[in-house]
Structure formats: structure tokens, C-alpha cells
N, C-alpha and C positions, 0 to 999 in steps of 0.2 A: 727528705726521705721519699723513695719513691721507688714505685713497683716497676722493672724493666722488661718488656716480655721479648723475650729471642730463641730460635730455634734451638732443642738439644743438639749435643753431641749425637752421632748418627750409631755410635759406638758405647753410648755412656754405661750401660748394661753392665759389660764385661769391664769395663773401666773400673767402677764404682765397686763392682765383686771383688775385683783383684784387690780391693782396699779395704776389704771385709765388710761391704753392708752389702750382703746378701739379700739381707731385708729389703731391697729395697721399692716392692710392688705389693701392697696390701690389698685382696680381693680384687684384684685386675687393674688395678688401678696403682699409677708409681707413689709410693712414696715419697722416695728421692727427685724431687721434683725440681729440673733445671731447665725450665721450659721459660722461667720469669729469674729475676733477683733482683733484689732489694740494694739499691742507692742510696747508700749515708754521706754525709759531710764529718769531716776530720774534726768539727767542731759538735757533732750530734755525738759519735763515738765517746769523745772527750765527756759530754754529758753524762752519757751509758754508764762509762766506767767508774764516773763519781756518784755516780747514785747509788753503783752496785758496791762502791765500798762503804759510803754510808749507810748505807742500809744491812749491811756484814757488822759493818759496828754497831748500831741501833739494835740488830739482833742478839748480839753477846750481852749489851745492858740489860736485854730483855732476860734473859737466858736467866741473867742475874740476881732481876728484881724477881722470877720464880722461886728461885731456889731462896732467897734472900724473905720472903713471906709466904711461903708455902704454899702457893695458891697451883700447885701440879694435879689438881682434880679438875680446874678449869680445861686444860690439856688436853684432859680423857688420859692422864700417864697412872696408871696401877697404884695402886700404893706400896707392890712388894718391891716397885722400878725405882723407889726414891731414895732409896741409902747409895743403889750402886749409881744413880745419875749423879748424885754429890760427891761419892768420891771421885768420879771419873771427871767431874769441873774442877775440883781442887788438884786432883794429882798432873794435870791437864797433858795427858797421851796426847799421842798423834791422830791430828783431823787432814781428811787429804783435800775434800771438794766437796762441793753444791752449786746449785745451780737457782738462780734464783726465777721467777719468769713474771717480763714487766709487761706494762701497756703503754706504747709512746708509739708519736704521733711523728715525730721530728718536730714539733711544734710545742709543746705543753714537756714537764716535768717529767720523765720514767715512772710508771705507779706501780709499786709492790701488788702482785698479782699473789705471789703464793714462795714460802722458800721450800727448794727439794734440798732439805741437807742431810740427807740419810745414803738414799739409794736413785741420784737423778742419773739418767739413761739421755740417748742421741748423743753420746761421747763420741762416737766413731764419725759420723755427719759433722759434726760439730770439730774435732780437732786434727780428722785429716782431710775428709770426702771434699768437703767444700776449699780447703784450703788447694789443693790438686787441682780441681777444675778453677780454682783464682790463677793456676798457675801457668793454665794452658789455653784459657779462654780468656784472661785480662790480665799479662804479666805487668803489665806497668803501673795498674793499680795496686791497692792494699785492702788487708783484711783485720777489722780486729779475731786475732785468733793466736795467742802463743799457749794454746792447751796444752800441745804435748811438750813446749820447753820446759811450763811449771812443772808436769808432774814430775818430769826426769829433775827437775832442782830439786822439788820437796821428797821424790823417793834417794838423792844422792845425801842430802841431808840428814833425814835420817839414817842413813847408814853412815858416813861418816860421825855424824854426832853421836853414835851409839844409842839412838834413843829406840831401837827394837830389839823384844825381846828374845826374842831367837830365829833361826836358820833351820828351814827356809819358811820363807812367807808364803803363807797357804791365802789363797785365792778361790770365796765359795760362790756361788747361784745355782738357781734352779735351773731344770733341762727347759733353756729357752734360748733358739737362735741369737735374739739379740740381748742376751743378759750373757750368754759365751762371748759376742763378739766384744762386748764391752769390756767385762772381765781381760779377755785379752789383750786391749790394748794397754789396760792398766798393767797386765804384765809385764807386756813388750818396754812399758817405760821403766817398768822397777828393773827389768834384767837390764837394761840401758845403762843403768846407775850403778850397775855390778851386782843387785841381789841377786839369791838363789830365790825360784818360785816355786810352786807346788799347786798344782790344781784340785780341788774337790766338790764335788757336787754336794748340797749342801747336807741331804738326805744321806749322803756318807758318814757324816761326821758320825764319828762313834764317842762312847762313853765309858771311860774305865772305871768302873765303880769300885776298882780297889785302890787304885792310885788316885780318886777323885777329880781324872782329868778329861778334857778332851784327847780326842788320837786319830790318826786320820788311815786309810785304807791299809796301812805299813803297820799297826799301832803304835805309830812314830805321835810323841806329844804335840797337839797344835797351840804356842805361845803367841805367834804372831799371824794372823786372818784378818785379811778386808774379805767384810762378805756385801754381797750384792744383795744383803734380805734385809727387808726393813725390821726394824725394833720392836716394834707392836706387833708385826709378825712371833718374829723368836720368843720374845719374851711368853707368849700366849701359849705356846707347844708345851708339851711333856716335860723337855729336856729344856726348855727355859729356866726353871726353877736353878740347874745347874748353872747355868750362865751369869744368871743373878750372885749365889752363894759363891763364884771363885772369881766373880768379876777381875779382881787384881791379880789372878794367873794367868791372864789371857788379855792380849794387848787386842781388842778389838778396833777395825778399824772401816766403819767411823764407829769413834767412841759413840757410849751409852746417851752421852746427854746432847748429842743431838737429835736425841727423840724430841725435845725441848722446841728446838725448831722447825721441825720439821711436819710436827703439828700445826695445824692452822687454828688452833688456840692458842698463838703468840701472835694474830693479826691483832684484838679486841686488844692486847697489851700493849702492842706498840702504839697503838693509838691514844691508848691513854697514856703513855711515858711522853709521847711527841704528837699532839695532838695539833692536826691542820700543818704535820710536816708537808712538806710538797712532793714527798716517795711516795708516800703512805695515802691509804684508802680508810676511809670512816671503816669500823668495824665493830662489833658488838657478839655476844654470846645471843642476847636474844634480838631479835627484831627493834629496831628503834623506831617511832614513829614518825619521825622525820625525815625517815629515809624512804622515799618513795618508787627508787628502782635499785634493787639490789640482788648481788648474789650469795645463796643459799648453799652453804659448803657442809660437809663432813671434818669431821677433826681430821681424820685419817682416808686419806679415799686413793686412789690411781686412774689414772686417764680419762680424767673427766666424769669419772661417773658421780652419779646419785645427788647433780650440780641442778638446782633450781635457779632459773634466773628470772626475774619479772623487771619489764621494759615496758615502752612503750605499745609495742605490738600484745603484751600479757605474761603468760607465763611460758616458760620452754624448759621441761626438764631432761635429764639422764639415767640411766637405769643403771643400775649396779648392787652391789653388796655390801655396800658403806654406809655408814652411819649412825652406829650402835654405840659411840661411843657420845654423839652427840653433832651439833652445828653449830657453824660461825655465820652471820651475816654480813656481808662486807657491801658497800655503795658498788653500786656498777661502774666498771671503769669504762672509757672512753677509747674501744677497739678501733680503729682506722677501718676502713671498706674500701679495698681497690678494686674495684667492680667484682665484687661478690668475695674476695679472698680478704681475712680477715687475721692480721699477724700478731703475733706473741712473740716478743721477744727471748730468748733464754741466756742470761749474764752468767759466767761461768765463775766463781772462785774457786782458786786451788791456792792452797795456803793462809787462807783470809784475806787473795787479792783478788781483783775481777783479773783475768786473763783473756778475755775470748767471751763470742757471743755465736749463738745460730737462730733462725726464725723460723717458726712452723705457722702455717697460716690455716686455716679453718674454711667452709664455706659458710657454717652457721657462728653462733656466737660462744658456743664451748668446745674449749679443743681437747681433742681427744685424741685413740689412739690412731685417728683414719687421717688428721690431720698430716698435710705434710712438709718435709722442711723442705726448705730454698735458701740457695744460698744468697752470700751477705758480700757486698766489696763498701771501702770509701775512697773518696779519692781527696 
């Protein structure tokens, strides 16, 4: 593994736009950052990709042993969320994707940093941005990255299988540049597969309190929505309560229970299901005293914030709005330093397989949302 640094594209700007990351310059500073990339071997990839399925599977036993001893307060998951997270495991709807984000070195084990399986983002960087510039800046190399073949197989799938509820698929997020762009590309891959789509903001969504349904701008029924809002969101609003009581009229997607995961009150469990795996990071609800440099998570948080970390150098925290629901403590993992840039890797599943990977690198030791990606070749 190893950090390459080489000049950009003179043009990558309008490149990169044309390919919908807009985004791609956060307070003057790029984003989209292709000034370096990251060097893997076909035999580190090979690694990546077994980790991130074992660790996909490791998660569903987890998911299991939850629901299987009730321990969903560990979670920080409501207790009005627990009928509809059980139905929605047993009757087991359609899951599209997550993203999981490790710490490797090329050298040591992949270590489960955190799973996104609700609402993860950098889909656009991650399943076309970087593969384009693989294409035109090192054709003869390769990329782990088949994002957008998965999702057009798991969105052809379910349409073929008949396993969605109705026509057309409404597609929600809030008014945010990059939760449109991403939303979009999940479109662009469903109409791929021949669906119809339908876009709404999520604040659209309306309520028909006589037919007991959702209805979208048309008052046309919404049966089938991926929305781009996480679950502890929704479920917390007004109009949560409804989403709760008609859970089985409304194929949400991602289903309900992966609030399960997507909490980081499933690190302390996987630890104790597979204790001293070699993915996995020590982990605890409270403090252990053996653990002498650790980090200090939120159940529920976003981009970094309200992360306590304590290292060698002391304490370094982030500020944010998180944490009301509670903290995990997890061992500090073993970030790499390529003179001052500091990579997370992010392992893609779509369907419960790993497909694809992208890197955001840090200059401190918590990535956040200033973090940026780079991309990724092996050879």
C-alpha cells in the first residue's frame, strides 16, 4: 500500500462536474483530491474484500443475537422501533448497500472502524469519479470498484423477482448538493434496470390521514422509497409514529433493521460474539480499563463529530450534536501516516457483497466531513 503523489489533471474541475460531484472543493480547498493515489496489490484487495464480507456476515449474526435477546436499548434503538425492526428481519425486504470504513495498513488485518448501513454517502467519488480518472490517467491498471454493476444487478433483480411493492420508486433526501447527487445515481442505476423513478424531497412527503397512507406531491401512494434519511432521524419526527404503525405498507429502503447496524452499539457485540477476531476492534459500552488509548463514539453521530480520541499525544475531540443517545468505546485503531495524510478506507457492499472501495484521508486523526477522497488503482 502506498501513497503516489502526481500532478492533477489540468482540467479535472469540469471533468469531475460533468460526473456530478459538484462537490468537489469544500472551503477553498478540493475535495476531490487527485493530486496523490493510493497503491494496492491484487493480493491486499483480495484481503479488503474478505474482510468486508466477513465482517457483512459477522454483522447479520450480530443483528440476530439483538433481536434474539433483546438487548435493542444497548443500541440507543426506541422501544416504539422494536416490533417494526422484527418484522422487517423476518419478513426480510430488500437491503441495497453499506459501506463499511476500515483501518489497514497493507500490512496488518482490515479493522472494522464503523458500519454505514443505513444512509453511507461518496457513492458518486467512489462508483464513477475515480473509476474515469482510472481510465484516463492509468488504463492498464485496475480498480477494486464494480459499484455501479452491483446496484444495476440488485435494482434488475428486484424487478424481475417482483420483489417491489409498486411503480414507481420514489427516491427521498433532504435539499443537500451531495445527498441529490447521490440519490441520482442510485436512480440512474434503477432506470438502468428498466424501473420507473420518482423523486421527492423528503419534507414533501405527505400524509393521508384518511387512507392512512403516505402520498407524494401528486397524492399518488408512496409503496416503494429508498430514502437517503437515516432511521433515528425519521423515526424521531411527528410523522415517525406513522411509519412505525404501517411499516408493512411501505417497502422502505433500507429496511428498518438496519438501524441495528448502523448504530455503533453493534461494535461492544461483535466483540463479544468474536472476541480477538482479527476485523474487529476491542469495544465496550463503557470504558474498559485496559484499554489505554481509545476511541469515544456516539451511538448515532455523522461526520466525525462529538469523536473523543485519547492517544499518546492526549485527548483530541469533535464538536457536534451527537450523543444523547449514548457512547461506544472502541481501542484505537492503527491509522497509517503518509506524511501527514491519514486514510480510511471505505468497503462497499451492495447486496451483502463487498463490490468496491474509495479512501478519504484526514490530516488529523478523525475523519470528517473536510476529509478528502483520493483515489484508489492495483495493479
Amino acid at each position: 500500500m502506498q501513497r503516489i503523489v502526481l500532478s492533477p489533471r489540468a482540467d479535472w474541475r469540469s471533468k469531475v462536474e460533468a460526473l456530478g460531484l459538484v462537490y468537489h472543493t469544500t472551503d477553498g480547498k478540493p475535495y476531490w483530491n487527485e493530486s496523490a493515489y493510493y497503491r494496492f496489490t491484487s493480493r491486499q484487495i483480495d484481503e479488503i474484500e474478505a474482510a468486508t464480507n466477513a465482517l457483512h456476515a459477522m454483522c447479520l449474526e450480530a443483528a440476530q443475537h439483538v433481536i434474539d435477546h433483546d438487548r435493542f436499548a444497548e443500541l440507543g434503538v426506541p422501544a416504539a422501533a422494536i416490533d417494526a425492526i422484527k418484522a422487517s428481519w423476518e419478513a426480510e425486504p430488500p437491503s441495497l448497500y453499506g459501506r463499511f470504513d476500515l483501518a489497514y495498513d497493507g500490512v496488518s488485518p482490515p479493522k472494522m472502524l464503523e458500519y454505514n448501513a443505513d444512509t453511507p454517502t461518496s457513492l458518486v467519488e467512489a462508483a464513477v469519479v475515480q473509476w474515469r480518472w482510472l481510465e484516463e490517467r492509468f488504463p492498464s491498471a485496475d480498480q477494486f470498484n464494480s459499484i455501479w454493476e452491483g446496484l444495476v444487478e440488485k435494482w434488475t433483480e428486484l424487478k424481475t423477482g417482483g420483489y417491489l411493492l409498486g411503480s414507481p420508486v420514489h427516491f427521498t433526501h433532504v435539499k443537500s448538493t451531495e445527498d441529490l447527487m447521490t440519490v441520482t445515481l442510485l436512480r440512474d442505476t434503477a432506470q438502468e434496470a428498466g424501473l420507473i423513478t420518482q423523486g421527492i424531497h423528503i419534507h414533501e412527503i405527505g400524509w393521508d390521514k384518511n387512507a392512512r397512507r403516505f402520498v407524494d406531491m401528486r397524492n399518488q401512494p408512496i409503496r416503494t422509497i429508498f430514502k437517503l434519511y437515516p432511521w433515528e432521524w425519521l423515526i424521531a419526527e411527528t410523522f415517525g409514529q406513522y411509519a412505525l404503525a404501517t411499516y408493512s405498507q411501505v417497502q422502505w429502503i433500507e429496511p428498518i433493521w438496519k438501524l441495528l447496524l448502523s448504530s455503533k452499539g453493534i461494535l461492544p457485540i461483535l466483540w463479544e460474539l468474536y472476541p480477538n477476531h482479527p476485523n474487529l476492534l476491542e469495544a465496550h459500552l463503557g470504558r474498559s480499563r485496559e484499554m489505554r488509548y481509545y476511541v469515544k463514539k456516539p451511538l448515532f453521530s455523522r461526520e466525525g463529530a462529538n469523536v473523543t480520541i485519547k492517544d499518546d499525544t492526549g485527548l483530541t475531540r469533535s464538536e457536534g450534536n451527537y450523543g444523547e443517545e449514548g457512547y461506544v468505546f472502541q481501542a484505537l485503531a492503527a491509522i497509517p501516516n503518509f506524511d501527514g495524510n491519514r486514510p480510511v478506507l471505505g468497503s462497499w457492499v451492495i447486496d451483502g457483497a463487498a463490490r468496491g472501495m474509495g479512501v478519504r484521508e484526514s490530516d488529523g486523526p478523525i475523519t470528517d466531513n473536510l476529509s478528502r477522497f483520493v483515489p484508489h488503482l492495483f495493479e
